[in-house]
mmCIF file as Biopython writes it, N, C-alpha, C and O atoms, coordinates in Angstrom:
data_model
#
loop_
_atom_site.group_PDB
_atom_site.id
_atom_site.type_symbol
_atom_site.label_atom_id
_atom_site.label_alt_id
_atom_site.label_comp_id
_atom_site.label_asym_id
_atom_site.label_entity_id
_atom_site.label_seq_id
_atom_site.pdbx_PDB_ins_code
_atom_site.Cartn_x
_atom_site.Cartn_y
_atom_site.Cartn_z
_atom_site.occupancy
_atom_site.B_iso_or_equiv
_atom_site.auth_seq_id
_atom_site.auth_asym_id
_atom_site.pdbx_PDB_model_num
ATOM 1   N N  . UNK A ? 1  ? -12.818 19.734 44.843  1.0 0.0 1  A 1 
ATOM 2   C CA . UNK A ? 1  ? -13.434 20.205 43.613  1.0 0.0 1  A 1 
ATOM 3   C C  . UNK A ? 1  ? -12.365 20.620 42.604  1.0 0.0 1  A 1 
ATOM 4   O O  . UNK A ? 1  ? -12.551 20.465 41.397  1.0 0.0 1  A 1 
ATOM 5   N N  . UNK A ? 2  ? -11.336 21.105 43.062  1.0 0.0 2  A 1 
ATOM 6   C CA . UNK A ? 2  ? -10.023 21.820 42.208  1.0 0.0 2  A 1 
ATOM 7   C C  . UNK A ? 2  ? -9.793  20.579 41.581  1.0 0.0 2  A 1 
ATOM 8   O O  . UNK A ? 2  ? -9.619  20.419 40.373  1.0 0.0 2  A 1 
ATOM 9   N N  . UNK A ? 3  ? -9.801  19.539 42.623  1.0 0.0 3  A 1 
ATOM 10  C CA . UNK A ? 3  ? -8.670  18.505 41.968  1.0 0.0 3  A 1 
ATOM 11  C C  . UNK A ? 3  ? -9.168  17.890 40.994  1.0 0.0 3  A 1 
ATOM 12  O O  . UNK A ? 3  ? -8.452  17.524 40.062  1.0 0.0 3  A 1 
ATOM 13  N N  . UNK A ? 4  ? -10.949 17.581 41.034  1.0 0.0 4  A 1 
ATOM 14  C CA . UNK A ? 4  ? -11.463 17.146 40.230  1.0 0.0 4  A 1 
ATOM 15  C C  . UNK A ? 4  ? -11.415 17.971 38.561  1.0 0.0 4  A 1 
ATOM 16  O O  . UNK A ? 4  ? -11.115 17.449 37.488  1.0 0.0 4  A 1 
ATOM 17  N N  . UNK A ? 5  ? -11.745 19.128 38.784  1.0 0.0 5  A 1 
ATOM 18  C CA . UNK A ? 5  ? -10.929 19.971 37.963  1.0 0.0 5  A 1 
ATOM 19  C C  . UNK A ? 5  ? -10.220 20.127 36.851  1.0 0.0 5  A 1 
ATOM 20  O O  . UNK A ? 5  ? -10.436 20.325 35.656  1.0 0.0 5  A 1 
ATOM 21  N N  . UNK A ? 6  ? -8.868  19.916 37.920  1.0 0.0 6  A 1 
ATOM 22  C CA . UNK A ? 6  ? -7.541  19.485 36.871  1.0 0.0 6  A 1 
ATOM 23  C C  . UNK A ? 6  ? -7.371  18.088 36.374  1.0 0.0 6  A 1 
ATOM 24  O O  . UNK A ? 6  ? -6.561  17.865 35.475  1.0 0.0 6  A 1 
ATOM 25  N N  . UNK A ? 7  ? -8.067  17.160 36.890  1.0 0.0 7  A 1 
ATOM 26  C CA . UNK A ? 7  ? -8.139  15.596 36.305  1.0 0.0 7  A 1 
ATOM 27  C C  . UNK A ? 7  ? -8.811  15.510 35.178  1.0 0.0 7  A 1 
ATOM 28  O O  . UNK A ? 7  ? -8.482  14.645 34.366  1.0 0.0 7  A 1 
ATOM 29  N N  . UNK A ? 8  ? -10.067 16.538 34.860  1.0 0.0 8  A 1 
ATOM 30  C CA . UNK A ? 8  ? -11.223 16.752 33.965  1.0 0.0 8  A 1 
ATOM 31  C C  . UNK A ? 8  ? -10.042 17.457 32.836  1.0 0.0 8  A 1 
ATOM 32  O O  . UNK A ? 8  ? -10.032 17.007 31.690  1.0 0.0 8  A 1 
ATOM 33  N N  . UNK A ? 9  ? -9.291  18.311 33.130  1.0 0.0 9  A 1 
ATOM 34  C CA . UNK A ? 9  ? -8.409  19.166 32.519  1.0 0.0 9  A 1 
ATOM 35  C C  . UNK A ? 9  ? -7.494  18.002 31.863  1.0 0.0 9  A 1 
ATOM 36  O O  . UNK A ? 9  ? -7.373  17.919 30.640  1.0 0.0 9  A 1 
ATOM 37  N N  . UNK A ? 10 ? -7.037  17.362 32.504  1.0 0.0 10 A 1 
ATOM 38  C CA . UNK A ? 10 ? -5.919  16.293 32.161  1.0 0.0 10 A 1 
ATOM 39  C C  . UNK A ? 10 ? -6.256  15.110 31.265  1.0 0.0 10 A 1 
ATOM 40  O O  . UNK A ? 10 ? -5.382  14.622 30.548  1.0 0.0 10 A 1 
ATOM 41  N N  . UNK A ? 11 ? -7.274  14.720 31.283  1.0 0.0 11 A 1 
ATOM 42  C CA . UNK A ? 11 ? -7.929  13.688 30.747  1.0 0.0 11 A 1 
ATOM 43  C C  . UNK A ? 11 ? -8.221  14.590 29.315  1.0 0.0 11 A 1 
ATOM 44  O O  . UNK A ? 11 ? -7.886  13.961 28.311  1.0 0.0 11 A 1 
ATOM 45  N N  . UNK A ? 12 ? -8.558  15.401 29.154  1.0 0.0 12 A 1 
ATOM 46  C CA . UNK A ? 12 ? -9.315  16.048 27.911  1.0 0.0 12 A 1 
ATOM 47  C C  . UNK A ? 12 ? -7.870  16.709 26.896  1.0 0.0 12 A 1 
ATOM 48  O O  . UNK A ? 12 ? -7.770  16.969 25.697  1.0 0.0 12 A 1 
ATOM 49  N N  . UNK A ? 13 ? -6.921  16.799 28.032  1.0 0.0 13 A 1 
ATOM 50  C CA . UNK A ? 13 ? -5.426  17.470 26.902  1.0 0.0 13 A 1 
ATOM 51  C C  . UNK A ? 13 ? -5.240  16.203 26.947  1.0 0.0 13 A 1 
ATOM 52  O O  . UNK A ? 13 ? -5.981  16.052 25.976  1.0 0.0 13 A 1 
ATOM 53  N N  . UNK A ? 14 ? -4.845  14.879 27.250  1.0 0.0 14 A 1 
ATOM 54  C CA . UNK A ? 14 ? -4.882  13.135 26.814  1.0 0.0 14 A 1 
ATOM 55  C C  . UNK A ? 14 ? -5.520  12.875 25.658  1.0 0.0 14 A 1 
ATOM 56  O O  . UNK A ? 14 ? -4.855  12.682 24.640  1.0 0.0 14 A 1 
ATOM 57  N N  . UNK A ? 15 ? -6.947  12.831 25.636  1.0 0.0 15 A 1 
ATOM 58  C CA . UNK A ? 15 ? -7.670  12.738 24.611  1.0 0.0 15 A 1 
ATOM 59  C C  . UNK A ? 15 ? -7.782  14.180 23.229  1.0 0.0 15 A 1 
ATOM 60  O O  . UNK A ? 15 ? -7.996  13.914 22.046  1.0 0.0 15 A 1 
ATOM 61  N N  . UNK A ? 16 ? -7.655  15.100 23.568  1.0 0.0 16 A 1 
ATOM 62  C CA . UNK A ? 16 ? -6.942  15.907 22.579  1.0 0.0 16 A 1 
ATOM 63  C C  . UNK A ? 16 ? -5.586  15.170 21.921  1.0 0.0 16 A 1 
ATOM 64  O O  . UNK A ? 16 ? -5.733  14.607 20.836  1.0 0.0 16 A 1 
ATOM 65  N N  . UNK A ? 17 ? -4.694  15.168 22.354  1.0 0.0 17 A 1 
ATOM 66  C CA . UNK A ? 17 ? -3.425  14.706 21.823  1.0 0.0 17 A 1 
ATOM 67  C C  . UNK A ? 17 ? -3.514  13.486 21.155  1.0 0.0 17 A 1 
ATOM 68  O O  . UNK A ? 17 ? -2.783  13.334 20.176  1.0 0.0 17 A 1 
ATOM 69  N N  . UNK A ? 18 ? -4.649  12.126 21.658  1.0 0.0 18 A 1 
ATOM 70  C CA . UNK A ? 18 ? -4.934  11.015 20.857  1.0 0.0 18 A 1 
ATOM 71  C C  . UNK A ? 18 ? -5.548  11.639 19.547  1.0 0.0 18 A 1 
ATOM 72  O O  . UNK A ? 18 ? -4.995  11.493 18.457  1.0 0.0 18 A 1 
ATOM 73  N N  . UNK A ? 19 ? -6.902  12.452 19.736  1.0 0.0 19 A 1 
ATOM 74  C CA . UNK A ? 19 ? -7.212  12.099 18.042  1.0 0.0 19 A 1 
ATOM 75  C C  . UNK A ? 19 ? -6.123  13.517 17.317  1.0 0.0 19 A 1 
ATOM 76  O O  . UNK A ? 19 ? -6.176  13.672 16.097  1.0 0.0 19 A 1 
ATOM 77  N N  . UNK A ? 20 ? -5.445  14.208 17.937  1.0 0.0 20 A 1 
ATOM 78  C CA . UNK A ? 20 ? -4.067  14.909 17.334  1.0 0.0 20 A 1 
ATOM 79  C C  . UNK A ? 20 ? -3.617  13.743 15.920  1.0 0.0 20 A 1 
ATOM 80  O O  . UNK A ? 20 ? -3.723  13.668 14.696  1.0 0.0 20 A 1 
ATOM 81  N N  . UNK A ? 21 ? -2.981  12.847 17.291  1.0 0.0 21 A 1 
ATOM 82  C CA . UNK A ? 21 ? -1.950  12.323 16.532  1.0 0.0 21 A 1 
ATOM 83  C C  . UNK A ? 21 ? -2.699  11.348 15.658  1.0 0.0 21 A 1 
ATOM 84  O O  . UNK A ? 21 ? -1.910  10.700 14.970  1.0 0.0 21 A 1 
ATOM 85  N N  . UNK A ? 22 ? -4.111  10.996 15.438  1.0 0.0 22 A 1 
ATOM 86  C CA . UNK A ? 22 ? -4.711  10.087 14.897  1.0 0.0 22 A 1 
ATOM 87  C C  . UNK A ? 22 ? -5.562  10.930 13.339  1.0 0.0 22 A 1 
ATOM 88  O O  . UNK A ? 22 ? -6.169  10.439 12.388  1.0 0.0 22 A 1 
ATOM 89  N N  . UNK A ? 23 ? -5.302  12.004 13.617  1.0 0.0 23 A 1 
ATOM 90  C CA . UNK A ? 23 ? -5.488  13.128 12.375  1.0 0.0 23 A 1 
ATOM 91  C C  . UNK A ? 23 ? -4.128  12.925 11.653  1.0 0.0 23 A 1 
ATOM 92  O O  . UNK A ? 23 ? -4.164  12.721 10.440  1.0 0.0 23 A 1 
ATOM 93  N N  . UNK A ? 24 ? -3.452  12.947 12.016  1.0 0.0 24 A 1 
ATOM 94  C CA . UNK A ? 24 ? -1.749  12.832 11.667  1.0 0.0 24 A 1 
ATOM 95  C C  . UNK A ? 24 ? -1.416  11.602 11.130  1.0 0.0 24 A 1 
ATOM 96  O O  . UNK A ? 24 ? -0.655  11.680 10.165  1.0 0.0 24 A 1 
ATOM 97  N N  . UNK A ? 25 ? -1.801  10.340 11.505  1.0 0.0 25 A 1 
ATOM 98  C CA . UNK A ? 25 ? -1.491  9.019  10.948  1.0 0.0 25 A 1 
ATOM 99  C C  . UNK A ? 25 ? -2.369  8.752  9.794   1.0 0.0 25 A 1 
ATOM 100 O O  . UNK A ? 25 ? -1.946  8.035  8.888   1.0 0.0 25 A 1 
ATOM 101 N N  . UNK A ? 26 ? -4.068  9.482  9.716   1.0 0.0 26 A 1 
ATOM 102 C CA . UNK A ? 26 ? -4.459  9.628  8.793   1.0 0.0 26 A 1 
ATOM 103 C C  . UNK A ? 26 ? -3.936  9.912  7.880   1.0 0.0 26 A 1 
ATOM 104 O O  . UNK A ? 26 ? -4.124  9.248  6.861   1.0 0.0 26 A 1 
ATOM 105 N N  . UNK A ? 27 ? -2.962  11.150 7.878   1.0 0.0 27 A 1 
ATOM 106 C CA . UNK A ? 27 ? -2.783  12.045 6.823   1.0 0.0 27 A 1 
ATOM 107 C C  . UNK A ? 27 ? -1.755  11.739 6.114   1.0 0.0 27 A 1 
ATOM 108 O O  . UNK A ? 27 ? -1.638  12.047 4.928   1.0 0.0 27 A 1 
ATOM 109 N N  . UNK A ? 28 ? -0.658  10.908 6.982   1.0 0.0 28 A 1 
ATOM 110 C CA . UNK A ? 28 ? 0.054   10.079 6.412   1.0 0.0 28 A 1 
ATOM 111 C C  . UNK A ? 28 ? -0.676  8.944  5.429   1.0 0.0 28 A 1 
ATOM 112 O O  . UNK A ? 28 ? -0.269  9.019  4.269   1.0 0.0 28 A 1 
ATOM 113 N N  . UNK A ? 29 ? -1.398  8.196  5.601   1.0 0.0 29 A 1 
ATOM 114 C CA . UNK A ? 29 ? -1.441  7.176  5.464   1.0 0.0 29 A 1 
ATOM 115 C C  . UNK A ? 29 ? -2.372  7.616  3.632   1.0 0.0 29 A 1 
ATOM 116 O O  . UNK A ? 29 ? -1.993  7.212  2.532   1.0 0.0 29 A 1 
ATOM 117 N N  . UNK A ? 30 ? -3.126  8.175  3.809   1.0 0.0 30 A 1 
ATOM 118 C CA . UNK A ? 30 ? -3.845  9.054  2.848   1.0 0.0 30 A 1 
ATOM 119 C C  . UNK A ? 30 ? -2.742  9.664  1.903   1.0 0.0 30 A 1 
ATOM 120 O O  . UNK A ? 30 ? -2.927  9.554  0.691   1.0 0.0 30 A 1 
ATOM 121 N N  . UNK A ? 31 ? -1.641  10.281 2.350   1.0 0.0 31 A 1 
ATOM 122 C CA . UNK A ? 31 ? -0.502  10.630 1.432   1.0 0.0 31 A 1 
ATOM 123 C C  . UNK A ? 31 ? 0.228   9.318  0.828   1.0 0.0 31 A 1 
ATOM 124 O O  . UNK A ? 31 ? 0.698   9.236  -0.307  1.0 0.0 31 A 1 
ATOM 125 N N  . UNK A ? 32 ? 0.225   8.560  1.573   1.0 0.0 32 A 1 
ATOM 126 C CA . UNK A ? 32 ? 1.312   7.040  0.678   1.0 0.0 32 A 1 
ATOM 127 C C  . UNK A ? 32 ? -0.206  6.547  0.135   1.0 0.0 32 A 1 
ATOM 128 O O  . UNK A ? 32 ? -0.225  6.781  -1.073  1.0 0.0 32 A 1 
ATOM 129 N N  . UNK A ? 33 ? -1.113  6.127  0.439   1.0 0.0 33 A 1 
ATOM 130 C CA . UNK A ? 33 ? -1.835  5.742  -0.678  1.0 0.0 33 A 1 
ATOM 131 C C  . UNK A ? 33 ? -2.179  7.028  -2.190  1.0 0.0 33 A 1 
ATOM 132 O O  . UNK A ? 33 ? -2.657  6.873  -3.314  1.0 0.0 33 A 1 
ATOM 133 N N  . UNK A ? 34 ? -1.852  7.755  -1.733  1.0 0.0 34 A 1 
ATOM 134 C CA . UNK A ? 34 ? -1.903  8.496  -3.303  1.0 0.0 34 A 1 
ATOM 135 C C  . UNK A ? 34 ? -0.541  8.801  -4.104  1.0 0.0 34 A 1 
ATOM 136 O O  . UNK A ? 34 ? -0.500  9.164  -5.280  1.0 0.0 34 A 1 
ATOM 137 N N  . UNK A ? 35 ? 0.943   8.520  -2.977  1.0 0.0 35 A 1 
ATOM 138 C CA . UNK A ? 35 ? 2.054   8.414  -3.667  1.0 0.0 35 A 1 
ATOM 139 C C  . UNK A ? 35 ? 1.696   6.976  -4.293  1.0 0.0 35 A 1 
ATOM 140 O O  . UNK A ? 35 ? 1.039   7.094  -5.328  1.0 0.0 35 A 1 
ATOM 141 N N  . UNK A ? 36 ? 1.942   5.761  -3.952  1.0 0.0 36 A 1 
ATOM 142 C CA . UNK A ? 36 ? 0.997   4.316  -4.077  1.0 0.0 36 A 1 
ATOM 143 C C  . UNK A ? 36 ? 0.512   4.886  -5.653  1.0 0.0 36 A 1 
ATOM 144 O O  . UNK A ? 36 ? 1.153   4.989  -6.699  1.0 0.0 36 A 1 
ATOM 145 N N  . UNK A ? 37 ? -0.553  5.120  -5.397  1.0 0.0 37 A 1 
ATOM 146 C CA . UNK A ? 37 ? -1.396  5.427  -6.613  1.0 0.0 37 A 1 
ATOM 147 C C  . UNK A ? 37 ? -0.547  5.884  -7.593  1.0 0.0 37 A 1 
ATOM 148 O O  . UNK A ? 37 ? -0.556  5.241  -8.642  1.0 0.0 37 A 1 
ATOM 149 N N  . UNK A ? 38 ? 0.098   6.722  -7.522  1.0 0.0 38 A 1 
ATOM 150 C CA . UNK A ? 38 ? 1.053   7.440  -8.850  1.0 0.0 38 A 1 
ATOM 151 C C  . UNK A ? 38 ? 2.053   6.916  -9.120  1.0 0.0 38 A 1 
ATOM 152 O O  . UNK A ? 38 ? 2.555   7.174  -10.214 1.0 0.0 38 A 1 
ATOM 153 N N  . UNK A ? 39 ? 2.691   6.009  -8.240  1.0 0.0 39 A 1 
ATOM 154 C CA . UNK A ? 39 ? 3.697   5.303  -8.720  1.0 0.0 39 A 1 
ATOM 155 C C  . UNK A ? 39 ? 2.950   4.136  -9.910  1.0 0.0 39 A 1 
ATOM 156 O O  . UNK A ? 39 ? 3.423   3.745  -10.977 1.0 0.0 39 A 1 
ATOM 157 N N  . UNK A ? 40 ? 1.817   3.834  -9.347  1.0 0.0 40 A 1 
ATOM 158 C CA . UNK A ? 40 ? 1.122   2.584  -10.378 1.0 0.0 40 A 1 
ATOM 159 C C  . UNK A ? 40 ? 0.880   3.146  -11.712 1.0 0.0 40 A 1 
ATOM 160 O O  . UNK A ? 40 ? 1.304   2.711  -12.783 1.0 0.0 40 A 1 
ATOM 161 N N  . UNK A ? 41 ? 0.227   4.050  -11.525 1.0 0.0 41 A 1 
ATOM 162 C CA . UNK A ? 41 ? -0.148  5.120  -12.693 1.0 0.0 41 A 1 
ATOM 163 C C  . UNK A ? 41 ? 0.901   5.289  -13.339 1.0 0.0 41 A 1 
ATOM 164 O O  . UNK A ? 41 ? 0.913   4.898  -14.506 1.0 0.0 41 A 1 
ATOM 165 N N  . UNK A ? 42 ? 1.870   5.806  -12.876 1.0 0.0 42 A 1 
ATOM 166 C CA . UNK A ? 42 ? 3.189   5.826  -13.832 1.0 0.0 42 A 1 
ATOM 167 C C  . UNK A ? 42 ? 3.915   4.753  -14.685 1.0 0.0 42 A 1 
ATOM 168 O O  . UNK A ? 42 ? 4.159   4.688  -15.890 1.0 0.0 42 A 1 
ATOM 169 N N  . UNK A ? 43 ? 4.198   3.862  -13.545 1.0 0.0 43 A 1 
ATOM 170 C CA . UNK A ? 43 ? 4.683   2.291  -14.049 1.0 0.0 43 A 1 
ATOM 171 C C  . UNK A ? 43 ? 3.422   1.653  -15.136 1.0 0.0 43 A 1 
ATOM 172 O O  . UNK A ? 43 ? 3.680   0.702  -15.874 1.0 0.0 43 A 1 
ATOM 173 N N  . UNK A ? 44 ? 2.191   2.245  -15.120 1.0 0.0 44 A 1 
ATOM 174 C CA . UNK A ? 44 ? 1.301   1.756  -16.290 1.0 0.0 44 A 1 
ATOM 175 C C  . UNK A ? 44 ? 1.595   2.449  -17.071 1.0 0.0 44 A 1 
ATOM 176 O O  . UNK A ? 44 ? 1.823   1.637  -17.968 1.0 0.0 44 A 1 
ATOM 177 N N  . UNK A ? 45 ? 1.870   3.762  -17.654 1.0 0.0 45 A 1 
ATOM 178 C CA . UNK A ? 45 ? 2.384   4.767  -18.442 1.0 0.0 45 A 1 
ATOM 179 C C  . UNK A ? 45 ? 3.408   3.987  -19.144 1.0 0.0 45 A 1 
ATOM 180 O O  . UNK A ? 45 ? 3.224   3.425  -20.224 1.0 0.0 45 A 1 
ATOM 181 N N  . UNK A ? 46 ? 4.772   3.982  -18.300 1.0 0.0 46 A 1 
ATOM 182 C CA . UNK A ? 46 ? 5.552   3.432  -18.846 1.0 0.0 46 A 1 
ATOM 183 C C  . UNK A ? 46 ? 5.572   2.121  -19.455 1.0 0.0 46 A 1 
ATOM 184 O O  . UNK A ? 46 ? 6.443   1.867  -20.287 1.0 0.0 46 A 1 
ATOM 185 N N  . UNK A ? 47 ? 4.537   1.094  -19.066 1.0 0.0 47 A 1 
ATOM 186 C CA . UNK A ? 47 ? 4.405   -0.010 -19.743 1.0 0.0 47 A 1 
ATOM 187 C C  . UNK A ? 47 ? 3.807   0.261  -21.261 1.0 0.0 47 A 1 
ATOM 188 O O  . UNK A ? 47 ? 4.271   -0.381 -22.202 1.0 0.0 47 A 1 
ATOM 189 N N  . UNK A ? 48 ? 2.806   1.195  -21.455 1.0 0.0 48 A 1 
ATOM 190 C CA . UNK A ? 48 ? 1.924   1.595  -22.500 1.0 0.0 48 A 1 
ATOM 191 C C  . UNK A ? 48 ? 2.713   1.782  -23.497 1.0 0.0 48 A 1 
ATOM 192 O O  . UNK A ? 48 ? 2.502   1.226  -24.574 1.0 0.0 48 A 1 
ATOM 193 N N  . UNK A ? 49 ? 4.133   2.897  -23.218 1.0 0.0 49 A 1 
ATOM 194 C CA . UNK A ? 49 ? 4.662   3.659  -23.759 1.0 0.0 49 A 1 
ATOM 195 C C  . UNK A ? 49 ? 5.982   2.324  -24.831 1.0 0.0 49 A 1 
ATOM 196 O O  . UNK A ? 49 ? 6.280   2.300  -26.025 1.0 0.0 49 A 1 
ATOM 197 N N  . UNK A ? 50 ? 6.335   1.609  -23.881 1.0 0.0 50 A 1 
ATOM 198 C CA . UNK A ? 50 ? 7.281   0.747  -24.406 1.0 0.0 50 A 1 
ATOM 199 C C  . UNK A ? 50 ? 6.549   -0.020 -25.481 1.0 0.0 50 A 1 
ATOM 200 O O  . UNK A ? 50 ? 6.928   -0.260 -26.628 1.0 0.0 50 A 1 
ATOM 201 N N  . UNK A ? 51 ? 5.543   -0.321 -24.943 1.0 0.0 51 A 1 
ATOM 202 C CA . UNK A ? 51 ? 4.277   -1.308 -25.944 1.0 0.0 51 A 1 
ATOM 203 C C  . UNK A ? 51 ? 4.139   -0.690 -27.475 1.0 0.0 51 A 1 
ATOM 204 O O  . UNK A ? 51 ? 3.959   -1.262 -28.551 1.0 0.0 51 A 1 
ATOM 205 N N  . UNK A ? 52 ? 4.298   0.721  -27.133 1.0 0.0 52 A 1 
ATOM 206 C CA . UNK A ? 52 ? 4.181   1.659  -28.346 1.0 0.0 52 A 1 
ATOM 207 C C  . UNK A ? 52 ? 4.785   1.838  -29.057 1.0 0.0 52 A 1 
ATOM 208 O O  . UNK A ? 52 ? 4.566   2.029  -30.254 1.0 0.0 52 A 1 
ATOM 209 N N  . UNK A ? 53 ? 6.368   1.807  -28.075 1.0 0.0 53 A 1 
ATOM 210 C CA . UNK A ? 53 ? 7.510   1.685  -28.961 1.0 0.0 53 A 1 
ATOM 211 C C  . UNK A ? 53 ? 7.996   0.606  -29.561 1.0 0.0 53 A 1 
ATOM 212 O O  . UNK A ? 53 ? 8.724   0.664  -30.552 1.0 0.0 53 A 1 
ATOM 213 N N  . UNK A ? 54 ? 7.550   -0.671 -28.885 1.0 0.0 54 A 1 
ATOM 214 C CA . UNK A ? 54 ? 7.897   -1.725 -29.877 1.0 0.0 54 A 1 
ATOM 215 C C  . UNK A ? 54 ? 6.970   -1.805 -31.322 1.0 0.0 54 A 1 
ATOM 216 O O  . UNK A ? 54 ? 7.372   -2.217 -32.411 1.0 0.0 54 A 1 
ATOM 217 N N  . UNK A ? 55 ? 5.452   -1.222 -30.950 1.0 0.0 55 A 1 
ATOM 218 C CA . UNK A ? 55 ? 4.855   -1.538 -32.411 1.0 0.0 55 A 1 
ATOM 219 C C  . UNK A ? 55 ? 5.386   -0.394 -32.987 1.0 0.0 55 A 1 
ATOM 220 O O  . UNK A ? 55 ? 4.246   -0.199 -33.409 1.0 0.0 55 A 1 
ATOM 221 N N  . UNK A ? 56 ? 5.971   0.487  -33.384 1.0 0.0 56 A 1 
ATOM 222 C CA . UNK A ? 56 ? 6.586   1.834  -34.002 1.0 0.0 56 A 1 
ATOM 223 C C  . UNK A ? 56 ? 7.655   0.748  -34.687 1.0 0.0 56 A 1 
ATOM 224 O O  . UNK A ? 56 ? 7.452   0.425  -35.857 1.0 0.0 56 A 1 
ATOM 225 N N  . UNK A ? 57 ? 8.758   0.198  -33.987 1.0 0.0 57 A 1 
ATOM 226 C CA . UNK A ? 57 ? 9.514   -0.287 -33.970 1.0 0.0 57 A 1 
ATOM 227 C C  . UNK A ? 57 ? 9.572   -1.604 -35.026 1.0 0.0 57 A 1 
ATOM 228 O O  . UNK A ? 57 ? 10.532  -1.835 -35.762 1.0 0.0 57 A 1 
ATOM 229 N N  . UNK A ? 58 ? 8.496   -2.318 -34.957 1.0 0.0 58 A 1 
ATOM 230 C CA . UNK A ? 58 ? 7.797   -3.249 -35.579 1.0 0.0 58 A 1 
ATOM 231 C C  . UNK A ? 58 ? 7.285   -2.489 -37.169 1.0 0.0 58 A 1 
ATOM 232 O O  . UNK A ? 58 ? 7.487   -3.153 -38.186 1.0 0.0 58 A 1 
ATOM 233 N N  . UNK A ? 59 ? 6.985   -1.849 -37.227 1.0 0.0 59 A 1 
ATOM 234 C CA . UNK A ? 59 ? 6.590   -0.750 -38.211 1.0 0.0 59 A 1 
ATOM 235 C C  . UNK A ? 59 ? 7.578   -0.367 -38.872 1.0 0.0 59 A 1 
ATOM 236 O O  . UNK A ? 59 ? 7.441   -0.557 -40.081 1.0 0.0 59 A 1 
ATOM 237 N N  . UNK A ? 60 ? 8.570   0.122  -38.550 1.0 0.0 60 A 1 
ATOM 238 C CA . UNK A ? 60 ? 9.180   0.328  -39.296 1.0 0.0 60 A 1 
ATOM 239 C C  . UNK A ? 60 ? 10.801  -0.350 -40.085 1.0 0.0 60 A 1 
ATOM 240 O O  . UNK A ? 60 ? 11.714  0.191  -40.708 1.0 0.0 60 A 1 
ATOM 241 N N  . UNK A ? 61 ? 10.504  -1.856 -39.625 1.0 0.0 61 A 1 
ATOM 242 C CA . UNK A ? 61 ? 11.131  -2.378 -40.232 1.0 0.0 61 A 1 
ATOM 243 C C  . UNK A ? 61 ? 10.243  -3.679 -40.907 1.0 0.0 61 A 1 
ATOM 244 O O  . UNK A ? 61 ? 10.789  -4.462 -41.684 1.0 0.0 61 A 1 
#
């Protein structure tokens, strides 16, 4: 009965530690898609911004 027990015990700190580390790869993965995201966001910024500066640029000559 003990042994059964500690196998019940062993199996459940196993499966603890899987969705552990599967909370964890989430959270990664959820963080680079929103770094992802802001890098795009930015690099669209900066496209806008040059666009702006050439018609300024255009303008004033």
């Amino acid at each position: 009965m003990a042994v059964l027990f500690c196998r019940a015990l062993l199996i459940m700190a196993i499966f603890n530690q899987c969705i552990g580390a599967s909370c964890l790869i989430e959270e990664r993965v959820s963080l680079a898609i929103a770094v992802s995201a802001t890098k795009i966001q930015v690099a669209g910024l900066e496209q806008e911004s040059k666009q702006q500066l050439d018609k300024n640029k255009d303008l004033l000559t």
